[in-house]
N, C-alpha and C positions, 0 to 999 in steps of 0.2 A: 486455605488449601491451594487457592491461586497463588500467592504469592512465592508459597514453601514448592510449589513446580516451578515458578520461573528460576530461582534461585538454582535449582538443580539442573536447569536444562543450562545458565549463564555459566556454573561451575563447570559441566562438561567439553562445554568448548573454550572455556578458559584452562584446560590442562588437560585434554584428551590428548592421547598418544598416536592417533590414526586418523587418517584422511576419513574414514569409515564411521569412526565416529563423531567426526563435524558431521555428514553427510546427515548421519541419522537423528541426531541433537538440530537440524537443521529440518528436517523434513517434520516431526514431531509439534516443532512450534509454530509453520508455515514457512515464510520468507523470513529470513534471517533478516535482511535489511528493512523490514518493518516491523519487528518484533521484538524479541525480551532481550536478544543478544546484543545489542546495539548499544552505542554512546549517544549521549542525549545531546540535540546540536542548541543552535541558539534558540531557536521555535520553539523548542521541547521535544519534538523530533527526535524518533527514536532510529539512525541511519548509521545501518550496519555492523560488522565486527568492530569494536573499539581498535585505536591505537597497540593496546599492546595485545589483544587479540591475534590483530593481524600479524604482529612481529613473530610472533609465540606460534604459528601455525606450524606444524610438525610437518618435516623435511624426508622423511622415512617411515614405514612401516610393514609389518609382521605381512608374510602373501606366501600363498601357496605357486611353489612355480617348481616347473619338470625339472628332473636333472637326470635326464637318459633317459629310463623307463619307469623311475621314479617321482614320483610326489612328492616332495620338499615342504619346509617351511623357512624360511630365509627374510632377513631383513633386506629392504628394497625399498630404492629411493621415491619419494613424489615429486609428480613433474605439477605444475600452475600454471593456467591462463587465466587472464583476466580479458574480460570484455563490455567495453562502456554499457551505462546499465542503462538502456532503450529499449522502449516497446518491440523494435524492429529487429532488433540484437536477438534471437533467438539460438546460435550458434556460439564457436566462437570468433568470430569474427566481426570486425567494427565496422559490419553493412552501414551505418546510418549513424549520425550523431543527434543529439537531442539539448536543449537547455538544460532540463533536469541535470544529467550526469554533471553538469560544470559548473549550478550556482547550488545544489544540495549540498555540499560541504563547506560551502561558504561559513566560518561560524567556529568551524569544529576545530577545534586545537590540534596544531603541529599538521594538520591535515594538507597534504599537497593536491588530491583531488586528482580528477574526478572522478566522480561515482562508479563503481565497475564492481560486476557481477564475478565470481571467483570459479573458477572450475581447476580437477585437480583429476589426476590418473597414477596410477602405480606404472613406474616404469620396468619391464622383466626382460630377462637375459635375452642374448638374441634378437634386441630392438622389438621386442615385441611391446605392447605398452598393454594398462588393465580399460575399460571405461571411462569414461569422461565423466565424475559425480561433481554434482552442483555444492559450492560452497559457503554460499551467502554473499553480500556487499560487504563491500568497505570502503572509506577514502581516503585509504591509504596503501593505495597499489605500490609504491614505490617501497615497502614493506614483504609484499608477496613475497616467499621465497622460490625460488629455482624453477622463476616463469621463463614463456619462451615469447614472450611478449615483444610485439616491435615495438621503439618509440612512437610516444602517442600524445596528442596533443594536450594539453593542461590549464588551466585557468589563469596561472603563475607568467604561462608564456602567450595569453592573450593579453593579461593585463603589460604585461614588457613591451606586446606591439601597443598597446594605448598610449604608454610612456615615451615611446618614440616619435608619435604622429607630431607632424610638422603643424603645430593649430597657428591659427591665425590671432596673432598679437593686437590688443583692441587698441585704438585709438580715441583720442576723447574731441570730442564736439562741444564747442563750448557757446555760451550767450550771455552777455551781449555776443557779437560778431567781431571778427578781427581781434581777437588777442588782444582785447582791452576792456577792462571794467570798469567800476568807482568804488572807492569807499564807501562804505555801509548803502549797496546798491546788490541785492541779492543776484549770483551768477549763479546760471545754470549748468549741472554738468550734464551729459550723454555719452557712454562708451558705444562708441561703434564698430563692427569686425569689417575690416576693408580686402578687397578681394585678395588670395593670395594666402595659402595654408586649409587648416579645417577648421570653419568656426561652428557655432550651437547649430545642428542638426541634419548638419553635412557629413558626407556619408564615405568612407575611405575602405578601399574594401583589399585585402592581399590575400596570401595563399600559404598558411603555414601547417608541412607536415602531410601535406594532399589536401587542406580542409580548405573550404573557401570561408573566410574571415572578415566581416563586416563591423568595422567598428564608428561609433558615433558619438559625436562630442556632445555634448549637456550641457547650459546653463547654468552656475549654480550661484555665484554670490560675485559683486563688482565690488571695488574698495577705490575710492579716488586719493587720489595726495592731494592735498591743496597749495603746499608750498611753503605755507607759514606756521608751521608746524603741526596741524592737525589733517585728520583724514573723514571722510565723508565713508559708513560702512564699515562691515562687510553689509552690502546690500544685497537683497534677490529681486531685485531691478536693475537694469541698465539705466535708469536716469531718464530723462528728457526733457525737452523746450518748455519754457515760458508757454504758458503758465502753470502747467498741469503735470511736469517733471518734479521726481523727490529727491533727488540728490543738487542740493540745492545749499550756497555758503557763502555768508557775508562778508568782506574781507574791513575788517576793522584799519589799516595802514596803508601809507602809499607804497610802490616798490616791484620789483620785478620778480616774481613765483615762477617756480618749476611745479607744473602738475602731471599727472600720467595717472593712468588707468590701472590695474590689477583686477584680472580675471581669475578663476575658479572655476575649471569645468571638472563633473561627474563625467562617466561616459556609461553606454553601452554595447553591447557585440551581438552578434548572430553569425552562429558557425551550419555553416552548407543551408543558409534559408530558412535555417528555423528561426521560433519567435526571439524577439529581443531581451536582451534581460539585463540589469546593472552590474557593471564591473564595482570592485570594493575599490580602488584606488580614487584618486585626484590628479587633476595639473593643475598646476601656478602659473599664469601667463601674465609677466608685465611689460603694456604698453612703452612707445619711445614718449621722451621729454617734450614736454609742449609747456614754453613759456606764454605768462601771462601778465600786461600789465597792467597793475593795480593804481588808477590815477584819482588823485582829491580834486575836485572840483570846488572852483572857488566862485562867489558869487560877487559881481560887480553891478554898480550905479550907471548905467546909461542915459546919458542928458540926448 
């Protein structure tokens, strides 16, 4: 019996012809965006009108509206807002941003994000407009039809500011000392971030859209060159000194190597001070050329 009502309440807002009947298909089964209406994200997460839900959302409907001294029935346009979906968002308007709305759709196919609660009104003659009826979630506002939405910040264009941030290129540290080792004489690597850019958990913060934007670099994996054709990694250490460093390679021949670093930062953001939370993206950072040279040691008779 459960399952034979979901079905029927998902069929009605999948092909109702009225604002009025989401509204009621919507208030029946609670909140839309945690309920039967939704697309299942990566969690299993049941968040909001599906994709073609939201496309499919009906542009017009049936309304009683004057004409002179008469009562009418007339087809008549719907107008849509959306409004980031935050505890604090109780209107329509984007008082307050939150993490939820920008990493909940993280997952969901074709989804541009973020989270935003739906609201919708009959528009009638004479600029007069009907109520403002609540529509459920979706994450895919770029969908909505015939909002009157300003541009609004998005996930797509914090992750573009991530991609942009100037990070700081690692350097590598090497030991012995001096850009000189031996032959089967294990050398130790160390990536270092030297001042100058953003490196792991340095803090870069701008301003896009009105919102204040904090984004932060991650740690995530080192890979050395060694020169002689092999690589040390991808590691989730930076390496270190004799004796207690892993990133650690014996060079079997004499000869002069080119080594460098490659980095792999994760990031994360916090938009107007809320908590942090992981961007999906990466950067690729490789360090400048640092020769090395690789010398045989020979053993000699001293009388």
């Amino acid at each position: 019996m459960k399952l034979r009502a979901i079905g029927v309440v998902t069929a009605l807002i999948a092909v109702c012809c009225s604002g009025t009947e989401i509204a009621q298909a919507v208030e029946r089964t609670g909140k839309c965006g945690l309920g039967v209406c939704g697309t299942t994200g990566g969690d299993g997460a049941k968040i909001g009108l599906s994709e073609r839900q939201t496309r499919d959302l009906p542009t017009e409907k049936r309304a009683r509206v004057k004409d002179g001294k008469r009562t009418v029935v007339r087809t008549v346009p719907l107008e849509y807002q959306t409004v980031l979906a935050c505890p604090a968002n109780i209107g329509g308007e984007d008082v307050a941003a939150c993490t939820k709305a920008y990493t909940s759709c993280d997952g969901m196919p074709n989804a541009t994000g973020p989270l935003v609660r739906i609201r919708f009104r009959t528009v009638l003659p004479a600029n007069a407009h009907g109520d403002w009826q609540a529509g459920g979630e979706t994450c895919y506002p770029n969908l909505v039809p015939n909002t009157i939405d300003k541009p609004r910040l998005t996930l797509a264009m914090i992750q573009s500011e991530f991609d942009r941030t100037p990070f700081t290129a690692p350097v590598i540290r090497i030991e012995p000392v001096g850009n000189r080792t031996l032959v089967n004489l294990p050398t130790y690597f160390t990536a270092t971030f030297p001042a100058g850019g953003y490196g792991p958990g340095q803090v870069r913060t701008t301003t896009l859209l009105g919102h204040t934007v904090r984004i932060r670099p991650v740690f995530h994996t080192t890979t050395i060159t060694l020169g002689d054709g092999t690589t040390l990694g991808p590691a989730t250490s930076t390496g270190g000194g004799y004796p207690g460093g892993d990133l650690v390679h014996t060079y079997t021949h004499p000869g002069t190597v080119t080594t460098r670093a490659t980095v792999v930062y994760s990031g994360q953001f916090s938009v107007d001070d809320q908590d942090w939370a992981n961007l999906p993206g990466t950067a690729t950072i490789t360090g400048p050329a640092q020769a090395l040279q690789v010398l045989q040691a020979t053993n000699r008779l001293v009388r």
